[in-house]
mmCIF file of the C-alpha atoms, coordinates in Angstrom:
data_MODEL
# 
_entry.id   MODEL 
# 
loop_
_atom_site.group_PDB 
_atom_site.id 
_atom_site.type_symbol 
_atom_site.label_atom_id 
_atom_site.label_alt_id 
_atom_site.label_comp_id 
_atom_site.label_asym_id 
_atom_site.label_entity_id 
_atom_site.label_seq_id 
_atom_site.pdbx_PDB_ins_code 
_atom_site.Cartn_x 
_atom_site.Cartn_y 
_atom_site.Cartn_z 
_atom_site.occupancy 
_atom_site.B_iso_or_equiv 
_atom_site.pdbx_formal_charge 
_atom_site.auth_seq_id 
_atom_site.auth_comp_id 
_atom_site.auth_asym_id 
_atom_site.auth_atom_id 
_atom_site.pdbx_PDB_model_num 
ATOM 1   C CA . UNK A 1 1   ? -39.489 -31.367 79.330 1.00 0.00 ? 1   UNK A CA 1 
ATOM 2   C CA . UNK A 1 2   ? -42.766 -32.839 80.625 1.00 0.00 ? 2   UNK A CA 1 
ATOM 3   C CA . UNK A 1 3   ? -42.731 -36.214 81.397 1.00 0.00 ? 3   UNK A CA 1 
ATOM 4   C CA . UNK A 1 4   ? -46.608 -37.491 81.985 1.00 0.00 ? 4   UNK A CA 1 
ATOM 5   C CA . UNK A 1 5   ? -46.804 -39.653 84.886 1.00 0.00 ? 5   UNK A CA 1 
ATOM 6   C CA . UNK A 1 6   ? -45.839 -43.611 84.473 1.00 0.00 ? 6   UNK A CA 1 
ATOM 7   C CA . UNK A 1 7   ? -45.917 -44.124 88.251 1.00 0.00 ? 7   UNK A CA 1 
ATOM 8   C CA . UNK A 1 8   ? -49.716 -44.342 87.952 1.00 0.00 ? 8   UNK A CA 1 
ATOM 9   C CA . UNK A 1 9   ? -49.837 -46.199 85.592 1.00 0.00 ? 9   UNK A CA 1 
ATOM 10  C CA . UNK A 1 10  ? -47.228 -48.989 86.347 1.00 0.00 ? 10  UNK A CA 1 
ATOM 11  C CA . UNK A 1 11  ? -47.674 -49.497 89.959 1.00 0.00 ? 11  UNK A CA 1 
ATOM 12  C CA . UNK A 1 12  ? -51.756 -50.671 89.238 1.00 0.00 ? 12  UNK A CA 1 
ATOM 13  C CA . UNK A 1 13  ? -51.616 -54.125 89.166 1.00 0.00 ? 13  UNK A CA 1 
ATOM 14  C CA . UNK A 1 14  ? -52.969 -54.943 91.919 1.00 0.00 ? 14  UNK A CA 1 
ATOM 15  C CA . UNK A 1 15  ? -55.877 -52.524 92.457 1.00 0.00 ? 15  UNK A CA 1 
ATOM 16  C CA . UNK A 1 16  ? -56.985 -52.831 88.609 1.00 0.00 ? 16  UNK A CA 1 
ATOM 17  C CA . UNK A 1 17  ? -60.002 -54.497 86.345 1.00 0.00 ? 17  UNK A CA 1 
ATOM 18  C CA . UNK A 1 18  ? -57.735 -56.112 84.134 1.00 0.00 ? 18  UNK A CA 1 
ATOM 19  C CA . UNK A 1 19  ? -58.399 -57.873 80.810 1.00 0.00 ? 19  UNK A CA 1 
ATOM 20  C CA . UNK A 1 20  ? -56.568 -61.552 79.348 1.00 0.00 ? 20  UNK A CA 1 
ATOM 21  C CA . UNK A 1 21  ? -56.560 -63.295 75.913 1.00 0.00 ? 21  UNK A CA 1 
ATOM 22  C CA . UNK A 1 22  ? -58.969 -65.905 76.231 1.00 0.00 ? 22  UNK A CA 1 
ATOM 23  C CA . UNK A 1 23  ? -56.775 -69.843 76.841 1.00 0.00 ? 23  UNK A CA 1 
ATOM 24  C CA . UNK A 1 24  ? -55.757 -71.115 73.670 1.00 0.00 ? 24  UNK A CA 1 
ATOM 25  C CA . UNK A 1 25  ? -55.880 -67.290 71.732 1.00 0.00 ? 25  UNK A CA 1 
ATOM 26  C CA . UNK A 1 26  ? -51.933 -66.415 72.867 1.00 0.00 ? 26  UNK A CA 1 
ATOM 27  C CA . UNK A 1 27  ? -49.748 -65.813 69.866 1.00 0.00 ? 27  UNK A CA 1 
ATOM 28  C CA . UNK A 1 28  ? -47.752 -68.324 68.544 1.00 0.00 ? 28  UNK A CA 1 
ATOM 29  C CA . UNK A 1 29  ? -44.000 -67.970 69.731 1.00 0.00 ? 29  UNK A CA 1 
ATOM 30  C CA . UNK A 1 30  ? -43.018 -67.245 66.233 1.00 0.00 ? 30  UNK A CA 1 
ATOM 31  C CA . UNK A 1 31  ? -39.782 -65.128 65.827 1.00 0.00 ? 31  UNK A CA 1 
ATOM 32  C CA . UNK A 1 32  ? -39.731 -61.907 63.290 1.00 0.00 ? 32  UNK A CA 1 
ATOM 33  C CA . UNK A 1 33  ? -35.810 -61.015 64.297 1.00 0.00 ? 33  UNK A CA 1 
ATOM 34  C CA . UNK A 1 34  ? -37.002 -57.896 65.755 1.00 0.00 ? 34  UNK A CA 1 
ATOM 35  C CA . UNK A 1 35  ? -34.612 -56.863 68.823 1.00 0.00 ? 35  UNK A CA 1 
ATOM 36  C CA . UNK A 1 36  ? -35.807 -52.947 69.505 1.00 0.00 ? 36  UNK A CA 1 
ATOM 37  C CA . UNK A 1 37  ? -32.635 -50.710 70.450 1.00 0.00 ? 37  UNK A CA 1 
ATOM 38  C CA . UNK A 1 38  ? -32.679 -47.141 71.782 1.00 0.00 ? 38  UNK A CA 1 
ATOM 39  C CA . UNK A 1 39  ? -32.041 -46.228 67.696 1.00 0.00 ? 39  UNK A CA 1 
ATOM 40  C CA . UNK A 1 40  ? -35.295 -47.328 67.293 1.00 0.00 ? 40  UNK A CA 1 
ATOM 41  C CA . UNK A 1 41  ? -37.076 -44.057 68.236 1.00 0.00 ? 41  UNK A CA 1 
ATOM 42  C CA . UNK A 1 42  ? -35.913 -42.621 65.023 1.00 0.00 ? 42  UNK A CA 1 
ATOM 43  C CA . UNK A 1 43  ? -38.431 -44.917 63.066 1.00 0.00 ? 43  UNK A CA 1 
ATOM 44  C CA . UNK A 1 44  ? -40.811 -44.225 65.832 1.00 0.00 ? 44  UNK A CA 1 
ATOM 45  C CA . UNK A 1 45  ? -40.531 -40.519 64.963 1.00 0.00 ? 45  UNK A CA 1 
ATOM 46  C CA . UNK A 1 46  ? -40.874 -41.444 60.930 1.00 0.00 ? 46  UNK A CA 1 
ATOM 47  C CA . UNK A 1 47  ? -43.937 -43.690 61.655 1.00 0.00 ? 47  UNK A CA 1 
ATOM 48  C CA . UNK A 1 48  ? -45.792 -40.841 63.618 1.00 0.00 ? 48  UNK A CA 1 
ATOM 49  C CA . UNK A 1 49  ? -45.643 -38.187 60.970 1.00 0.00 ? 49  UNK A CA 1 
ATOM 50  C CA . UNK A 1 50  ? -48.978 -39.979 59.300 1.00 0.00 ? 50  UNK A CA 1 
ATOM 51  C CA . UNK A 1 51  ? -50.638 -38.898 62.153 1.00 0.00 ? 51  UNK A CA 1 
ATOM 52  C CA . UNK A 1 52  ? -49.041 -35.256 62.395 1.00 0.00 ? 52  UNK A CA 1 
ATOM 53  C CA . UNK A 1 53  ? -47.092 -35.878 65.760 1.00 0.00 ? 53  UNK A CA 1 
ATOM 54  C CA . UNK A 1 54  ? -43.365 -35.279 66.455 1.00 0.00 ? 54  UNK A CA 1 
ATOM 55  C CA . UNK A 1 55  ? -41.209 -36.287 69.060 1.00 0.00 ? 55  UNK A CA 1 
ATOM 56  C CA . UNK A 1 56  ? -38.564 -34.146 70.835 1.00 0.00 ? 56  UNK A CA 1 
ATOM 57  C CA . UNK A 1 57  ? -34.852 -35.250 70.843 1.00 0.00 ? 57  UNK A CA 1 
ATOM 58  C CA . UNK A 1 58  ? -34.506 -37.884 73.203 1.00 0.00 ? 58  UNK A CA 1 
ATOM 59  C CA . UNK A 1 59  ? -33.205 -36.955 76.256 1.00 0.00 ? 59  UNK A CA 1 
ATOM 60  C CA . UNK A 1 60  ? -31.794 -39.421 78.899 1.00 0.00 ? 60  UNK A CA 1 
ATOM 61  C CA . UNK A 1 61  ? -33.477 -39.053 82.450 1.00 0.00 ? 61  UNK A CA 1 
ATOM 62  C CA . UNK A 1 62  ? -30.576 -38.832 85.266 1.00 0.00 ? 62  UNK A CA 1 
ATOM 63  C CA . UNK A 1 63  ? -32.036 -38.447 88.410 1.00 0.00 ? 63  UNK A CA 1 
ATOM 64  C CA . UNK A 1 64  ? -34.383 -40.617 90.936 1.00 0.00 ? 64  UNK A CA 1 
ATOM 65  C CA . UNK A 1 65  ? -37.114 -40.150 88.872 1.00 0.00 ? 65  UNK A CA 1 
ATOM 66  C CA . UNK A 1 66  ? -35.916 -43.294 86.232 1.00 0.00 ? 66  UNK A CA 1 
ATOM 67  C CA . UNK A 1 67  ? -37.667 -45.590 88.971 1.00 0.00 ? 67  UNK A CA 1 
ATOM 68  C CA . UNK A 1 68  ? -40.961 -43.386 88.461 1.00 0.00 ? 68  UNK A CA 1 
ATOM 69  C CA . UNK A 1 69  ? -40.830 -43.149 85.096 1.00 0.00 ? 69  UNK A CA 1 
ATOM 70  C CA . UNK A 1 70  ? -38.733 -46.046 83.410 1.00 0.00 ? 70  UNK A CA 1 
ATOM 71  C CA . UNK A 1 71  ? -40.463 -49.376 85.637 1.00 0.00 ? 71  UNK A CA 1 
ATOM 72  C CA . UNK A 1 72  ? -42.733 -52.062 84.642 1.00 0.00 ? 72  UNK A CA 1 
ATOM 73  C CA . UNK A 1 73  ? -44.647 -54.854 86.362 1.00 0.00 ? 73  UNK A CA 1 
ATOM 74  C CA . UNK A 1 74  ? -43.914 -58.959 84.537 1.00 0.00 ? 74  UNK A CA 1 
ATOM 75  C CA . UNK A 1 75  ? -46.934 -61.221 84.251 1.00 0.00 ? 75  UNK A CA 1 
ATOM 76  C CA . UNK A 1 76  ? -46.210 -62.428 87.899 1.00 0.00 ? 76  UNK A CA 1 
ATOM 77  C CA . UNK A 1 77  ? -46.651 -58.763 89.232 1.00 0.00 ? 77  UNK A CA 1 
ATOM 78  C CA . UNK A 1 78  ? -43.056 -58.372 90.239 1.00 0.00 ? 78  UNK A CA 1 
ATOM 79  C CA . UNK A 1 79  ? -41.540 -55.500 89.509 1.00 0.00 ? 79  UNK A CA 1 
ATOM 80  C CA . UNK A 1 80  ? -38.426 -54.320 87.744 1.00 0.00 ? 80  UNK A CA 1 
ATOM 81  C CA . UNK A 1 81  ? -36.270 -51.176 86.682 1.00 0.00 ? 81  UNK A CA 1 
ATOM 82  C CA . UNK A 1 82  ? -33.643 -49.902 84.743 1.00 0.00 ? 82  UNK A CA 1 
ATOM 83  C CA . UNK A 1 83  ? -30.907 -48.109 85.254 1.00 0.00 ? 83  UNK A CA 1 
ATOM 84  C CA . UNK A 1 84  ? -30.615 -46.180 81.868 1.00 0.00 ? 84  UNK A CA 1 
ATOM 85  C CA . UNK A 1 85  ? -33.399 -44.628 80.466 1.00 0.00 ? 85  UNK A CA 1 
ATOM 86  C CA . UNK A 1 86  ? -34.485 -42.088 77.523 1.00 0.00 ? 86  UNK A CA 1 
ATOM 87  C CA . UNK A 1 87  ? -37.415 -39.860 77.444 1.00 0.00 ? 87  UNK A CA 1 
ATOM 88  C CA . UNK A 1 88  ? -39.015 -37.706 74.295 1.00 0.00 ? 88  UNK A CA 1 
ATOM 89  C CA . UNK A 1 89  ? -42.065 -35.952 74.035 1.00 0.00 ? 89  UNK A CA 1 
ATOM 90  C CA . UNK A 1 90  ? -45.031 -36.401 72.065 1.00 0.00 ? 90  UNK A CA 1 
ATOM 91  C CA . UNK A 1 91  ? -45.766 -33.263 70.277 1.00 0.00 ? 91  UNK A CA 1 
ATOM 92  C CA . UNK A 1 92  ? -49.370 -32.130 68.541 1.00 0.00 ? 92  UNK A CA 1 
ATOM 93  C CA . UNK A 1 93  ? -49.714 -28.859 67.110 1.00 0.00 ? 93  UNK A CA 1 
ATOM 94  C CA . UNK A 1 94  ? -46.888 -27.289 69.481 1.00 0.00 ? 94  UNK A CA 1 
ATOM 95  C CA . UNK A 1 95  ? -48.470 -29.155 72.688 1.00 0.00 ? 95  UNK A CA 1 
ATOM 96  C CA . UNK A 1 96  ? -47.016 -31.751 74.391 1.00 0.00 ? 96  UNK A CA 1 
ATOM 97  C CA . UNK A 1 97  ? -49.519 -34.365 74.695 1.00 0.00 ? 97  UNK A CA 1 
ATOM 98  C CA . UNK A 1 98  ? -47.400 -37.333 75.469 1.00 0.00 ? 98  UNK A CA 1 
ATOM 99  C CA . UNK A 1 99  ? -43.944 -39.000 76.182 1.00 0.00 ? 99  UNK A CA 1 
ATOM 100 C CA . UNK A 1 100 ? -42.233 -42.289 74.777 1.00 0.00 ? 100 UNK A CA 1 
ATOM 101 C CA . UNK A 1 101 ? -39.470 -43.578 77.547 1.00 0.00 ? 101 UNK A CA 1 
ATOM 102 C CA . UNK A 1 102 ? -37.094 -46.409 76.203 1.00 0.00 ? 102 UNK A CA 1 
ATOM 103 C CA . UNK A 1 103 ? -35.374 -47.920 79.462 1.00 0.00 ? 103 UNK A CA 1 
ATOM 104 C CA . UNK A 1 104 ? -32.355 -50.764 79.851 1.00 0.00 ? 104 UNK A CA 1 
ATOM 105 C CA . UNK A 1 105 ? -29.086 -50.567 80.169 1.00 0.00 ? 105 UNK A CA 1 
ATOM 106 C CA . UNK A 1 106 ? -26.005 -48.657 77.770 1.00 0.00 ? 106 UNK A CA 1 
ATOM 107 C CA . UNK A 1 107 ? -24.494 -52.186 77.197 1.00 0.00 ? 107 UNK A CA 1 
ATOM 108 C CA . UNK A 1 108 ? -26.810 -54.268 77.295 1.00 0.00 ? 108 UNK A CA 1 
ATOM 109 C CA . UNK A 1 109 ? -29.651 -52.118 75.371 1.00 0.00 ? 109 UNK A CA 1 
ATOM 110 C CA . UNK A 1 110 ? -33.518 -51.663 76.039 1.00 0.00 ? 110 UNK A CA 1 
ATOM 111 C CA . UNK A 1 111 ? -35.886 -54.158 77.388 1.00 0.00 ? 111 UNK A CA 1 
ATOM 112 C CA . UNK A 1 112 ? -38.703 -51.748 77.983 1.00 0.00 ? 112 UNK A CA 1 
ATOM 113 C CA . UNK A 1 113 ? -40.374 -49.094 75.708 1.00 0.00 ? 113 UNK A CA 1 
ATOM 114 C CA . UNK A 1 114 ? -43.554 -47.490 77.373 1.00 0.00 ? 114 UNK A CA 1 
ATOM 115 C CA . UNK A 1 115 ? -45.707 -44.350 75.544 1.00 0.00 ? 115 UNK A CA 1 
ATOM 116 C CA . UNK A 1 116 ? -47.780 -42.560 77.598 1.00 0.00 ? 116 UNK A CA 1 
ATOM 117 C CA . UNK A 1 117 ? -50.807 -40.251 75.737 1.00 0.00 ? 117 UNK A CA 1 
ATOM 118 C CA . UNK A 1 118 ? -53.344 -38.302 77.255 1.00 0.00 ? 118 UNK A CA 1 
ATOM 119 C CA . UNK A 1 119 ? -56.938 -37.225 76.060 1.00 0.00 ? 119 UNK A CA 1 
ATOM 120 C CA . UNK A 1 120 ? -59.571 -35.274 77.476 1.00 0.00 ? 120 UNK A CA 1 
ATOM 121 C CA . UNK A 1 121 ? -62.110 -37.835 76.151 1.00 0.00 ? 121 UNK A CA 1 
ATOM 122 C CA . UNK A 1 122 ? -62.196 -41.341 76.352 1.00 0.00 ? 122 UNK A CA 1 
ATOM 123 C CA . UNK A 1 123 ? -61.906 -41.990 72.653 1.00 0.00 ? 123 UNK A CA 1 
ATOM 124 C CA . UNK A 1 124 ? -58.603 -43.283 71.793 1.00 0.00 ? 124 UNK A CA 1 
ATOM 125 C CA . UNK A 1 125 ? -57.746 -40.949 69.026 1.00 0.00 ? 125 UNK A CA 1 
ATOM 126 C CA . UNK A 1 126 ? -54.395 -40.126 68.659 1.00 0.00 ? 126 UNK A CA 1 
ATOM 127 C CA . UNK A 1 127 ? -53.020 -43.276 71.064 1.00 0.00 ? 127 UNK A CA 1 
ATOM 128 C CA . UNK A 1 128 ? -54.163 -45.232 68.928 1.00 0.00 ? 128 UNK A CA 1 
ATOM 129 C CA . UNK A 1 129 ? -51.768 -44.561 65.898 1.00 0.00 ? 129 UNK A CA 1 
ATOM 130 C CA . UNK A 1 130 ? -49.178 -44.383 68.036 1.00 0.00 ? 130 UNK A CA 1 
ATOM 131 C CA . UNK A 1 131 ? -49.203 -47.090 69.500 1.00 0.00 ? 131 UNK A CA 1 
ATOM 132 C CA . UNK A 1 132 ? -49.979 -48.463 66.038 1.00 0.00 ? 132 UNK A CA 1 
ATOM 133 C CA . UNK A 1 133 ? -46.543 -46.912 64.749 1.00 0.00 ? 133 UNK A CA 1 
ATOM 134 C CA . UNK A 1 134 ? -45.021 -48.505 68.814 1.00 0.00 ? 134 UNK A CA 1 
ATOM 135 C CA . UNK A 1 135 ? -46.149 -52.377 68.124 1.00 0.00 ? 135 UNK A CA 1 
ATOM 136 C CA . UNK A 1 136 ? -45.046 -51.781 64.331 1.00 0.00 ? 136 UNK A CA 1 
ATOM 137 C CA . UNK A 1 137 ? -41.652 -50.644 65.066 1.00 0.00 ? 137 UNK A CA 1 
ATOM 138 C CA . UNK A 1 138 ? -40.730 -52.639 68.109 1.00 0.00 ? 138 UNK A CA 1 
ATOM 139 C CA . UNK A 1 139 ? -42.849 -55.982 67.779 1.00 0.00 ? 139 UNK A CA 1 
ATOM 140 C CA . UNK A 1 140 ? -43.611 -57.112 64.322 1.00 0.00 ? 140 UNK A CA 1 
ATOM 141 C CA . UNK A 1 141 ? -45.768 -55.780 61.223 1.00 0.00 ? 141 UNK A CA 1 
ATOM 142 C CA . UNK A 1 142 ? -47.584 -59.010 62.065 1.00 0.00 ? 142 UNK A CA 1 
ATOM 143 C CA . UNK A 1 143 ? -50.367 -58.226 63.723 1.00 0.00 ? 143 UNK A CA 1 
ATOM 144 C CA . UNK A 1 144 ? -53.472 -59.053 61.213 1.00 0.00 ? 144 UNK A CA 1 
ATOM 145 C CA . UNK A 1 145 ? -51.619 -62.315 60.276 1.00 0.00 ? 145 UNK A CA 1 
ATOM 146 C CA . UNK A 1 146 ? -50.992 -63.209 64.169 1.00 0.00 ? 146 UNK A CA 1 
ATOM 147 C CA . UNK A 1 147 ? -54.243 -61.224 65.836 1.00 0.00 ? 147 UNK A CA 1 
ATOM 148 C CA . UNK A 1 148 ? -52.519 -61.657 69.642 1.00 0.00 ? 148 UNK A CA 1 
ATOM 149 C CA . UNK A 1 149 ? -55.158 -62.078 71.974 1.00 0.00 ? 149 UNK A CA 1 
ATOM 150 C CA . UNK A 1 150 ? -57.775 -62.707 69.042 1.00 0.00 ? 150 UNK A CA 1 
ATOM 151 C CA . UNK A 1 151 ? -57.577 -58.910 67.822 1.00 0.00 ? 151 UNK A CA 1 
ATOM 152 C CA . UNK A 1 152 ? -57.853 -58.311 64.647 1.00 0.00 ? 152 UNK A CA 1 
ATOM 153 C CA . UNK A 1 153 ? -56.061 -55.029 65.375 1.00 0.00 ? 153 UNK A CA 1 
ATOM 154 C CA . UNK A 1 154 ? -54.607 -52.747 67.796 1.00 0.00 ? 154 UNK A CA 1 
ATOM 155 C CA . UNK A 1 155 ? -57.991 -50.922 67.335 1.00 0.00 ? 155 UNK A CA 1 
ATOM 156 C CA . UNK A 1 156 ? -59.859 -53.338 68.282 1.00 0.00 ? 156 UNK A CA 1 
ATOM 157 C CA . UNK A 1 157 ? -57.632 -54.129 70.941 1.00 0.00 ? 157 UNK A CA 1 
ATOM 158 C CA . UNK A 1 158 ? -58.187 -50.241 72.602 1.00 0.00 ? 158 UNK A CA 1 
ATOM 159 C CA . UNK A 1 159 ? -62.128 -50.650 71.826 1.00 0.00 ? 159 UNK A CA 1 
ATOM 160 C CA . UNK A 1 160 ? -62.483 -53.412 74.006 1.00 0.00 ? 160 UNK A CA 1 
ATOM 161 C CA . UNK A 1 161 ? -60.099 -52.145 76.999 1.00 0.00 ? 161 UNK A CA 1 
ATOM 162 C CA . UNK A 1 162 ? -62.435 -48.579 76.213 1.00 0.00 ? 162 UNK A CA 1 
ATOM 163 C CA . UNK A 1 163 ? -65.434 -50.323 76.298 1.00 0.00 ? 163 UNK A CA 1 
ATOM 164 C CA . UNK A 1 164 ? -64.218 -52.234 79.589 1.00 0.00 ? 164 UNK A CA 1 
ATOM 165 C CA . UNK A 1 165 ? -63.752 -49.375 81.216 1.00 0.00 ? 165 UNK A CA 1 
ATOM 166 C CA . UNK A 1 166 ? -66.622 -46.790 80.292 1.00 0.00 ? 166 UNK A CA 1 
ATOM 167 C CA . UNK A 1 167 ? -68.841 -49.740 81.180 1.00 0.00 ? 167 UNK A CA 1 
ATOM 168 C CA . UNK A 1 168 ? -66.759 -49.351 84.686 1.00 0.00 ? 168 UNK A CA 1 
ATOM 169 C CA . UNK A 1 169 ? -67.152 -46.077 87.538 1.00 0.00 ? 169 UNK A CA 1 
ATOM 170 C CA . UNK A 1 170 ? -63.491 -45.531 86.226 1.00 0.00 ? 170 UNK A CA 1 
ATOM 171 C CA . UNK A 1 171 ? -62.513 -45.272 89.444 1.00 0.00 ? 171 UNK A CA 1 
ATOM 172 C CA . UNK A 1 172 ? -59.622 -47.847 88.744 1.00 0.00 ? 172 UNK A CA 1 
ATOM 173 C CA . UNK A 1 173 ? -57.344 -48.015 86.069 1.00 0.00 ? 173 UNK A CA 1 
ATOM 174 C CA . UNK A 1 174 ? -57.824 -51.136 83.952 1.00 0.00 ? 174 UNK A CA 1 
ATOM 175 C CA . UNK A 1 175 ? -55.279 -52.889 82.158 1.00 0.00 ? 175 UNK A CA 1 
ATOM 176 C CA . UNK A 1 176 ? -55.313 -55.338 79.694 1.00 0.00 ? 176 UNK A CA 1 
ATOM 177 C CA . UNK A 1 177 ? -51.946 -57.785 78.874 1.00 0.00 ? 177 UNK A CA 1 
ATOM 178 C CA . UNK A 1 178 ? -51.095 -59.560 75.628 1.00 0.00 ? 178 UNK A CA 1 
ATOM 179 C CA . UNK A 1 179 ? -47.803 -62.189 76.381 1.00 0.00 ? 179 UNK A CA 1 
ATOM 180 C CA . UNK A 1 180 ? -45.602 -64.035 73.419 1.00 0.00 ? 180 UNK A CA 1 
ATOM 181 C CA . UNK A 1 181 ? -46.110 -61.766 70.762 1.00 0.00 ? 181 UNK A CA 1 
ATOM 182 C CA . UNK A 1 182 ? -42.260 -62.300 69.078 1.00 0.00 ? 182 UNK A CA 1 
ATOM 183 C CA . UNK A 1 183 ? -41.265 -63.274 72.697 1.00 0.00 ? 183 UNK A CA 1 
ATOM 184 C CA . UNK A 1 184 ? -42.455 -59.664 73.981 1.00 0.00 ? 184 UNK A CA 1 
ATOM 185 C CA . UNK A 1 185 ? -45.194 -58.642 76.174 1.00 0.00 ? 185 UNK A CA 1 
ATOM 186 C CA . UNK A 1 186 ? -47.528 -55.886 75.566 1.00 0.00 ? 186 UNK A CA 1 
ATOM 187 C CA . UNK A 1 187 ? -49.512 -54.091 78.255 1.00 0.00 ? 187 UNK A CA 1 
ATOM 188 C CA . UNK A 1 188 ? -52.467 -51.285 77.614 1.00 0.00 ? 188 UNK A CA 1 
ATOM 189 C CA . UNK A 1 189 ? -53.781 -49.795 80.244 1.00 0.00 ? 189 UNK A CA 1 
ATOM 190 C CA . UNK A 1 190 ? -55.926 -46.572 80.629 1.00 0.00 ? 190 UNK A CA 1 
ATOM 191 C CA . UNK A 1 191 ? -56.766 -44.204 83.650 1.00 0.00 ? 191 UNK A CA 1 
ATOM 192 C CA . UNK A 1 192 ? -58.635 -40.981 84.645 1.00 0.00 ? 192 UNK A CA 1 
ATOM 193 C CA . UNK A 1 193 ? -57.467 -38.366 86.489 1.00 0.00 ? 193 UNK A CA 1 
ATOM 194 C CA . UNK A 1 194 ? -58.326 -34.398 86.671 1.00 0.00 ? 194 UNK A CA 1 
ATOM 195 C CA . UNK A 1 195 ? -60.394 -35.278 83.871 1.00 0.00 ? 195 UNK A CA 1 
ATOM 196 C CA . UNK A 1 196 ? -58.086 -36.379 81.554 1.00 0.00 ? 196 UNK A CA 1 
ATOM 197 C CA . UNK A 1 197 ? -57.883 -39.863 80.489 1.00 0.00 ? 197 UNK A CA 1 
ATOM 198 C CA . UNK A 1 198 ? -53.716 -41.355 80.480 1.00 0.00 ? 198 UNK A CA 1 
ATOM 199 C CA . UNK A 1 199 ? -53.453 -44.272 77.640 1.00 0.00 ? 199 UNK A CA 1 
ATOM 200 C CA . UNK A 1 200 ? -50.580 -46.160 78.123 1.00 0.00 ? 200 UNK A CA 1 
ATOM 201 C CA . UNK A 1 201 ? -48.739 -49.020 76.198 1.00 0.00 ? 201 UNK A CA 1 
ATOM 202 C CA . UNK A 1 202 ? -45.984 -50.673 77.551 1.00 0.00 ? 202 UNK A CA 1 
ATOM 203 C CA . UNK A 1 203 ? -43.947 -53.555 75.780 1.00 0.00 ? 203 UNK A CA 1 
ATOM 204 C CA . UNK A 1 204 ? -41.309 -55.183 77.395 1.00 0.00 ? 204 UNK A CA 1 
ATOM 205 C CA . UNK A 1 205 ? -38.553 -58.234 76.578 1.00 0.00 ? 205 UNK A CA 1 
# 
């Protein structure tokens, strides 16, 4: 199975343009009762047929590679991992063109869902309904009532980080970081390498 490259992606905090919500535009800390579990990539997988994309069977990923693939960086830039961690591709057409990991612990259940989708342009495309289908399924279906970060949508969300970074020498990756949204945080971020653009949303407990 192919499993596109988090590593780049997560370990850019530092040498990033990154994007905020403005002071006084972070969500209210409402609760929607929405506590994502590994089960959860079976609605994923219902969500993303709109959009003609399947996902493999999860698989769980068993060697050093979970700290590559399964880590994530908290508002403070430190930097955590898991030690149990799932992995399925995205599929378009037959192609792989993605991945969705789910990381946390058997017991204790996930505290970190990351999809990873890559495009040879810098239009969003197909990231953008999944991570549509991602925010849905793991956050809340509350995002026009709440607009996080003063987005009206996730859309609009991914045009501003786009138009961030085409305005950029895309040199860097650039991330952009939405905190409180039903007590989770969400994190897009987008890079370019070998002339293919990575889109990556990563929501975390």
């Amino acid at each position: 199975m192919l499993i596109l490259g988090l590593a780049a992606v997560a370990a850019i905090t530092v040498a990033s343009l990154v994007i905020f919500a403005q002071p006084g535009e972070e969500p209210p800390a409402k609760s929607y009762a929405n506590d994502f579990t590994f089960s959860d990539i079976i609605v994923i997988e219902e969500g993303l047929t709109a959009y003609n994309l399947s996902l493999s069977a999860p698989a769980p990923i068993t060697d050093s590679t979970i700290d590559q693939y399964c880590t994530y960086f908290d508002a403070d830039g430190k930097q955590h991992y898991v030690s149990y961690c799932t992995t399925t591709a995205l599929v378009e057409s037959g192609a792989t063109v993605g991945n969705i990991n789910i990381g946390g612990t058997v017991d204790g259940g996930p505290v970190l869902a990351v999809a990873l989708v890559e495009s040879a342009s810098l239009d969003p495309g197909r990231a953008e309904g999944v991570f549509e289908v991602m925010a849905r399924t793991l956050v809340c279906d509350c995002w026009a009532d709440v607009r996080p970060g003063g987005f009206a949508s996730i859309q609009e969300w991914m045009d501003e980080v786009r138009m961030q970074f085409a305005a950029s020498d895309q040199s860097l990756p650039l991330k952009s970081r939405i905190s409180g949204l039903d007590q989770k945080d969400l994190v897009l971020e987008i890079s370019l390498t070998d002339n293919l653009y990575l889109w990556a949303l990563v929501v975390t407990k």
